[in-house]
NUFITI-870739 format. One record per residue: x, y, z of N, C-alpha, C, O in turn; residue in one letter. Coordinates in steps of 0.2 Angstrom, whole numbers, plus 5000, padded with zeros to 4 digits. Example, Ala and Ser with C-alpha at 12.3 -4.5 7.8 and 13.67 -1.06 7.14 Angstrom:
2
506649725039506249785039506649845039507149835042A
506449895035506849955036506450005039506750065040S
This chain:
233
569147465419569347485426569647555426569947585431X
569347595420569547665421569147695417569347705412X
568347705421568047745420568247805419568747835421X
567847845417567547925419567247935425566747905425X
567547975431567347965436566547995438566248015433X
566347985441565548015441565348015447565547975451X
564948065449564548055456563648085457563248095452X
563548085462562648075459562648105466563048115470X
561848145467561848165475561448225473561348235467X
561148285479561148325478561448405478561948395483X
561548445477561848505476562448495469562448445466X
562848535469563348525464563948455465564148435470X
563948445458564348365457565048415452564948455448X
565548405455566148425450566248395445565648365443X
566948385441566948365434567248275436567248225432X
567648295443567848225446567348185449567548145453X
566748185450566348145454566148195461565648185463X
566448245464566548255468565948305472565848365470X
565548285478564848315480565048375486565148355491X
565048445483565348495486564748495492564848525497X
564148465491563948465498564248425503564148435509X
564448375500564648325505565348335507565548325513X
565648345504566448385508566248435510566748435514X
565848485511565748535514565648515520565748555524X
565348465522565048445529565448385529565148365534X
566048335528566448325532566748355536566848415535X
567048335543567548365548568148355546568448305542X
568348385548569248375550569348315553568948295557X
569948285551570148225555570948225559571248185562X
571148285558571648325562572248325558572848315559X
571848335550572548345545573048395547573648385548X
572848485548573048535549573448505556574048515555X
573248485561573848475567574248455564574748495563X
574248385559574848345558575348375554575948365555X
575048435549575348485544575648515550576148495551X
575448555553575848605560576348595561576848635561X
576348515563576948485567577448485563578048475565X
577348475557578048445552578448515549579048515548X
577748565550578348625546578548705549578348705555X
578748745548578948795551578048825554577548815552X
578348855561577748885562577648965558578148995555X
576948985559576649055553576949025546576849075542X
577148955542577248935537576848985533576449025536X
576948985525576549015521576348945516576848905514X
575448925515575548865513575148875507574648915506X
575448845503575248825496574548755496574748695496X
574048775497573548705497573148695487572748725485X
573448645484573148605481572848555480573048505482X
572248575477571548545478571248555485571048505488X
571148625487570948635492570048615496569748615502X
569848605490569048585490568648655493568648715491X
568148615499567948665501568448705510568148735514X
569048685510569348705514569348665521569748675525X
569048625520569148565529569748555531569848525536X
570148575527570948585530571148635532571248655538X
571048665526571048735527571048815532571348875532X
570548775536570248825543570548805548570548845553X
570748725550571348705550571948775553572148805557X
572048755547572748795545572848865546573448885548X
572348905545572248965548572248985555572449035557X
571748935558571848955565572448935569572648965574X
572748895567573648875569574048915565574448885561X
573948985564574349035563574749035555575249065555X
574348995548574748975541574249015536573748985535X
574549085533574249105529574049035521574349005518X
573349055521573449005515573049015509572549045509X
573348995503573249005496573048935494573348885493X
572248935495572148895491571848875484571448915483X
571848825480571748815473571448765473571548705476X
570848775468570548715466570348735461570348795460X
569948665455569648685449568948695447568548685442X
568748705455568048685454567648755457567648745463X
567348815454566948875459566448855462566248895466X
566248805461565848785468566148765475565948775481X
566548725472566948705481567348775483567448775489X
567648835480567948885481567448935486567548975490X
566948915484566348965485566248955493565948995497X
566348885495566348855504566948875508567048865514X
567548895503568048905507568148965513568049015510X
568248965518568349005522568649075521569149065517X
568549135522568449175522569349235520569549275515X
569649215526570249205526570949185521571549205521X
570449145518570949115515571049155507570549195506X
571549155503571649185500571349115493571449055494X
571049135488570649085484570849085476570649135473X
571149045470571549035465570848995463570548965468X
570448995456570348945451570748945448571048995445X
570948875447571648865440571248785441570948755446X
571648745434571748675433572448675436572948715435X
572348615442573148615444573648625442573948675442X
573748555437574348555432574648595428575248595425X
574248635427574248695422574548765427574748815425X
574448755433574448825437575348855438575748815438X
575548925439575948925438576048995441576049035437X
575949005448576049075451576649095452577049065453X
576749165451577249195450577449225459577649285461X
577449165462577749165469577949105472577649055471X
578649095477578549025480578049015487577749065490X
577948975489577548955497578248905499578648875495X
578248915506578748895513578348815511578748765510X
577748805510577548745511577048725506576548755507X
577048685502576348645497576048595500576348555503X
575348595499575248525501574848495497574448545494X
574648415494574148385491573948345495574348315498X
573348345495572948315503572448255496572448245490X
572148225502571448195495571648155491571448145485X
572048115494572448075489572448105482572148065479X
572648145479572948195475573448145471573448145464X
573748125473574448085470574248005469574747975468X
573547985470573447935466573247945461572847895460X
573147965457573247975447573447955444574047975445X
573447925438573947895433574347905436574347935441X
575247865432575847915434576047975431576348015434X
575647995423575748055421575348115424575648165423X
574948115427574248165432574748165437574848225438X
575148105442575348145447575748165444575448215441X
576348175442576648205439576648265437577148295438X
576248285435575948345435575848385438576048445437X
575648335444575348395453576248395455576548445453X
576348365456577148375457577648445455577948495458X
577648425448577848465447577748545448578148585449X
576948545449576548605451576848625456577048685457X
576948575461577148585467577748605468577848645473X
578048605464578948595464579148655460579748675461X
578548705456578548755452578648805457579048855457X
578048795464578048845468578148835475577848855480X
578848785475579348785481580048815481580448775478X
580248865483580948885485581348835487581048785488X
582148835489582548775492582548735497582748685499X
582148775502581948745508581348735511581248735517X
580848735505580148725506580248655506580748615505X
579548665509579248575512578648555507578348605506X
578448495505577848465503577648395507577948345509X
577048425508576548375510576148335506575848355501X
576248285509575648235505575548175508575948135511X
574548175506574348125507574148075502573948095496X
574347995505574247955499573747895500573547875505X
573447865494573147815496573847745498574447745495X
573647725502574147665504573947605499573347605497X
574547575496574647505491574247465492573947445488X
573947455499573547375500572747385498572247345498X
572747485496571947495493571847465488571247435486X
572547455482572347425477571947345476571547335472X
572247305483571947235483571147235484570947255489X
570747215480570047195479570047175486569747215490X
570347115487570147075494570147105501569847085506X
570847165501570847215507570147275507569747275512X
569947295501569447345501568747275504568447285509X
568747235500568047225499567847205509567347185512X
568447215512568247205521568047285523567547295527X
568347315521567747385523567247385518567047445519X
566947355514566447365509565847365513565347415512X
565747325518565047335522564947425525565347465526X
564247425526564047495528564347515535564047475539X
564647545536564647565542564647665545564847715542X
564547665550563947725551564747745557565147705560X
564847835557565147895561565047945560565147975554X
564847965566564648055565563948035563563648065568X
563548015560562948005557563047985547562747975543X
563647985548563747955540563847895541564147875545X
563347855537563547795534563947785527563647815523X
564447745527564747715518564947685519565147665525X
564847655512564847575510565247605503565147655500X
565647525503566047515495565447475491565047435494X
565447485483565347445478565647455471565747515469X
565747385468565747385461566447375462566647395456X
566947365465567447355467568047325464568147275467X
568647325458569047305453569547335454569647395454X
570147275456570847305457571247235452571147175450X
571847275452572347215449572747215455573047155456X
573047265461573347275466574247325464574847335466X
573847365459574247435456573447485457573347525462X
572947465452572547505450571747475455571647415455X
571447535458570747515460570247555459570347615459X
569547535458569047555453568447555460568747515464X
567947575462567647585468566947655466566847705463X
566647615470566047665469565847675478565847625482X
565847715479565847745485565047785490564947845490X
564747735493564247775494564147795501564447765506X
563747875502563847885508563147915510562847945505X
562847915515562047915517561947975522561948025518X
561948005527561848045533561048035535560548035531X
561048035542560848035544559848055543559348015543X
559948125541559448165537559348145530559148175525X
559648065530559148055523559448065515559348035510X
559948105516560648135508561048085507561448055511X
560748065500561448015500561848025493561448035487X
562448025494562748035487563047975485563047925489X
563447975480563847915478564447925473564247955468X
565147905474565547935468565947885466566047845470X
566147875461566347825456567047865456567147935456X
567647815457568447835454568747775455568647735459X
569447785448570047725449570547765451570647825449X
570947745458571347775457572247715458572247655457X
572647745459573347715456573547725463573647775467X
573647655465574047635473574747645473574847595471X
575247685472575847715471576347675477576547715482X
576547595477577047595481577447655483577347715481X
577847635489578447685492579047665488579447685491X
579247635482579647665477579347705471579647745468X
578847675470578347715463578347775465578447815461X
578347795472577947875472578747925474578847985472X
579147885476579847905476580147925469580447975467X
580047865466580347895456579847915453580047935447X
579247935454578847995454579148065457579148115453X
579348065463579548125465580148155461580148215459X
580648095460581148095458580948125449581448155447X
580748135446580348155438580148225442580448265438X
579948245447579748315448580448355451580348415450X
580948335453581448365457581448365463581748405466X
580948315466580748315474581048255477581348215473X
581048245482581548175485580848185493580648235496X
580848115495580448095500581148115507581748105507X
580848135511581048155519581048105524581448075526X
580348115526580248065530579348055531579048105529X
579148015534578347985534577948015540578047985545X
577648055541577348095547576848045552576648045557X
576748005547576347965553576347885552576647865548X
576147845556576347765559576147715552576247665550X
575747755548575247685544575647715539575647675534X
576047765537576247785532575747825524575747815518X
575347865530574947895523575147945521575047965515X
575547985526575748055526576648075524577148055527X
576548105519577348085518577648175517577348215515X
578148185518578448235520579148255516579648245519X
579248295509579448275503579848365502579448415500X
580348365502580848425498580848415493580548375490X
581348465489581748495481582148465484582348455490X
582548435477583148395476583548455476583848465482X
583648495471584048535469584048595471583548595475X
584248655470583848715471583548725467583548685462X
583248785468582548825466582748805457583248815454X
582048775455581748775448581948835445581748845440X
């Protein structure tokens, strides 16, 4: 249950499964509002794992200069024009400035414990005392085989269809292959395990990086909103 991630499709496949054409043509689902509301306005934002930007443009147009970082020069290659652009391996990144604001979107922080940790820290490298981080998480009950396997049927928005298969969890860790169709005929498909991080797991995770949880930005509890414990690193 813990493959090498893998994905299949046409145009460029990243090193994680990941189909830059097919992120490239998702929409927004109004993450950049949600980020608005929680932090200073003209924020300066730190995006980790920016992909091809679908947040990103977002964020620009609501007035948040953005720095964003991914490992991958294909997905950097779709990012918006605006925006200021880093290849680095997350974990390893270590910019010689802070941001008002971090964010790991993409469920970013379902990875081992030692991987999130990582991004944490990263995060926590390049926040000042009164920076803000955001994060989105996969919620606990993705781990349950039995919870997933109810969205596993195909179901179609926007002109995408996905469907779940191959599906293994213990109800900590979940294993899934991910397939997704559009209308015009492309279909990709991406294979990943990721780590359902209770709301104490991802707290004594924060706690390992010097970060402490705020408070939950939205009702279902995906979106979590997290400072520096201490002062500046």
């Amino acid at each position: 249950m813990t493959g090498k991630p893998a994905g299949t499709g046409p145009g460029a496949i990243t090193d994680d499964g990941c189909s830059v054409d097919f992120y490239a043509l998702l929409p927004p689902r109004g993450e950049a509002e949600l980020i608005h509301a929680a932090v200073p306005e003209g924020a300066g934002v730190l995006e980790l794992g920016c992909g091809t930007g679908r947040i990103t443009g977002g964020l620009l147009a609501l007035g948040h200069p953005v720095t964003g970082v991914d490992f991958s020069t294909d997905m950097l290659a779709r990012m918006p024009a605006d925006a200021r652009m880093v290849h680095a391996d997350i974990a390893l990144l270590r910019l010689d400035e802070r941001f008002d604001v971090v964010t790991l979107t993409s469920n970013m922080v379902n990875r081992d414990p030692s991987q999130t940790v990582a991004f944490l820290r990263t995060a926590r490298a390049h926040m000042a005392e009164h920076s803000l981080l955001v994060i989105e998480r996969l919620q606990p009950r993705w781990a349950d085989p039995e919870f997933v396997a109810g969205y596993a049927a195909p179901r179609t928005r926007d002109g995408l269809t996905q469907s779940l298969h191959d599906i293994e969890g213990d109800g900590t860790v979940i294993s899934m292959t991910m397939r997704y169709q559009y209308d015009d005929g492309r279909v990709w498909t991406q294979s990943a395990t990721m780590h359902a991080h209770s709301d104490d797991a991802l707290s004594s995770l924060l706690a390992q990086a010097d970060l402490r949880p705020v408070r939950w930005l939205d009702d279902e509890h995906d979106w979590l909103l997290a400072a520096a414990t201490t002062a500046d690193a």
